[in-house]
C-alpha positions as CSV (number, residue, x, y, z in Angstrom):
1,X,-2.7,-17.0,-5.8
2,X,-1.1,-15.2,-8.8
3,X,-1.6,-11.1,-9.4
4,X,-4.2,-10.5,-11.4
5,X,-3.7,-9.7,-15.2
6,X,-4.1,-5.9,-14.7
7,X,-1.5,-5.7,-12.2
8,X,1.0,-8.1,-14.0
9,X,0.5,-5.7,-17.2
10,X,1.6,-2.6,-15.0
11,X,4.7,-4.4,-13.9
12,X,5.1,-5.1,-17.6
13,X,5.6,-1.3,-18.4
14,X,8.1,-0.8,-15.8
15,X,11.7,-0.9,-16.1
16,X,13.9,-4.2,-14.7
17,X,14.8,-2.2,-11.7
18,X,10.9,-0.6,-10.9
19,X,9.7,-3.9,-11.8
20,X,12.1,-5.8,-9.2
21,X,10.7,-3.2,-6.8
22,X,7.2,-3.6,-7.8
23,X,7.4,-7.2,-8.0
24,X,9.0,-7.4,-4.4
25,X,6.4,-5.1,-3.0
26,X,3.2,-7.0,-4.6
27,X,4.8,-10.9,-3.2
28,X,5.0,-9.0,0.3
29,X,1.5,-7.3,-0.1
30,X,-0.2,-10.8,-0.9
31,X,1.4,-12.3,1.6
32,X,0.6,-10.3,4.6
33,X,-2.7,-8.8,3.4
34,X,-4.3,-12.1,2.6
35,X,-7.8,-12.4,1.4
36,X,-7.6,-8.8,0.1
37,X,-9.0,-7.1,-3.2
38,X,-6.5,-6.2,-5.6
39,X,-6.4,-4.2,-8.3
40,X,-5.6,-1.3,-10.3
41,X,-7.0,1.6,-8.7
42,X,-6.1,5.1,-10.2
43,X,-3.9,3.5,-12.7
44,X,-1.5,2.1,-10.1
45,X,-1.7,-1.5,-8.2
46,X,-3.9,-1.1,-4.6
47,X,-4.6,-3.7,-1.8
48,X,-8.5,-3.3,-0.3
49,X,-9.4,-4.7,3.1
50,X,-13.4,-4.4,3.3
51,X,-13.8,-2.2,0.0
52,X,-11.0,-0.3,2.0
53,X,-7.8,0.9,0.5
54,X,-4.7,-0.3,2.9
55,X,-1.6,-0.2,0.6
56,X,-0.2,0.8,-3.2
57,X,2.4,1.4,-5.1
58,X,3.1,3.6,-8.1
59,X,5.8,4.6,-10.3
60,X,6.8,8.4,-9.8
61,X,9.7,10.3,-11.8
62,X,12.7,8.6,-10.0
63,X,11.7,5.9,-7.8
64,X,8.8,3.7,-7.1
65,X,6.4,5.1,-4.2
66,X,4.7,2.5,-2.0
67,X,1.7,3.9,0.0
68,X,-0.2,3.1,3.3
69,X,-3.7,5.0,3.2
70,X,-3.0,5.2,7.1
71,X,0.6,5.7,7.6
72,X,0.7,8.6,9.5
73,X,-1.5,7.1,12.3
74,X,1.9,3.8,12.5
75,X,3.6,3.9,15.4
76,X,6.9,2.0,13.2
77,X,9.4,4.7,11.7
78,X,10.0,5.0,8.6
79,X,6.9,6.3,6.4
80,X,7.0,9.9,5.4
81,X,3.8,11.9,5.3
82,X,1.9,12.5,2.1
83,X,-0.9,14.5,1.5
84,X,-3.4,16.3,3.5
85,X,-5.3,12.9,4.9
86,X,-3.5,10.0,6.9
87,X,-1.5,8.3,3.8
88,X,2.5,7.9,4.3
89,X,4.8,6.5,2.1
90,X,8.2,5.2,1.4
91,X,10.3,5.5,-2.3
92,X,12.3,3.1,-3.5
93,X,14.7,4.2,-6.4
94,X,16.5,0.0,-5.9
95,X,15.0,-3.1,-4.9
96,X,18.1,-3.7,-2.6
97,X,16.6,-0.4,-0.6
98,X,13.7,-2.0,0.2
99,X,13.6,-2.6,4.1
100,X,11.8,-6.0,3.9
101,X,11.3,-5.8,8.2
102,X,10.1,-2.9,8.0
103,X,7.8,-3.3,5.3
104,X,6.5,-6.5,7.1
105,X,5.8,-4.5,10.4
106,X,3.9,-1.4,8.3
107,X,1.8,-4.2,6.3
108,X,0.9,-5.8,9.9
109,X,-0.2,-2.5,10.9
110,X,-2.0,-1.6,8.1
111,X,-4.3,-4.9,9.1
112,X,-5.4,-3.2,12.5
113,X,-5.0,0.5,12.2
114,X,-7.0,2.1,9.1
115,X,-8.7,5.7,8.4
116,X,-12.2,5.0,6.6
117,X,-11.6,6.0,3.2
118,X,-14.1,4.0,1.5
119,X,-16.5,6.1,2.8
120,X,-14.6,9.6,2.8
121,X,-17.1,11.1,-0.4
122,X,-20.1,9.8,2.1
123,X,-18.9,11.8,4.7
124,X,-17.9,15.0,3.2
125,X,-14.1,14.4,3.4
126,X,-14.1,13.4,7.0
127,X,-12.4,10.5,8.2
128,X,-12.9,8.3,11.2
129,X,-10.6,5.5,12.3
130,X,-11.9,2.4,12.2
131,X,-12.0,-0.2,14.8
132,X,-10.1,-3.0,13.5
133,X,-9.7,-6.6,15.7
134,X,-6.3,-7.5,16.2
135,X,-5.0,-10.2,14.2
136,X,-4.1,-13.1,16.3
């Protein structure tokens, strides 16, 4: 199914080399987070599971920043910790430094382990972990 127009029009302002990253991260995003809501979210290209936010990406001042709302709670190495909630992330100044296995095994996490952000305002900024089937 191709990106929708919003998301094809960020990748549009990007540079060849952050639009090789972004490009790379969105085909791996589709793929493994099928049936997911995407869209610009915050001005930058999300992935939501159940009105859920599970992955992004956005360009920062020297590389392109991908984000798992729930990285710190991954058990794979590799994310760094960002923020004051459960997000991690990984920056990418070079489409050749993109760990495509690694990537892969954070996106099939991101299905099962997620922090409840859809409902964070509800709950006064207090998250709970959600309890997610394993895929099969």
């Amino acid at each position: 199914m191709p990106l929708p127009a919003d998301i094809v029009a960020y990748h549009r302002t990007q540079t060849r080399g952050d639009r090789a990253i972004c490009e790379l991260l969105a085909r791996e995003l589709d793929a493994a987070l099928v049936g997911a809501e995407r869209k610009i979210w915050h001005r930058h290209p999300v992935w939501f599971l159940a009105g859920n936010p599970i992955a992004g990406y956005s360009k920062l001042k020297d590389a392109v920043r991908l984000l798992f709302w729930s990285g710190q709670s991954f058990r794979d190495a590799g994310l760094q910790p960002e923020g004051t909630f459960k997000a991690a992330e990984a920056r990418y100044a070079a489409v050749g430094e993109v760990d495509v296995d690694a990537l892969r095994r954070w996106l099939a996490t991101a299905r099962t382990v997620q922090w409840d952000y859809k409902n964070i305002v509800k709950r006064k900024g207090k998250l709970v972990r959600l309890r997610i089937a394993a895929a099969d």
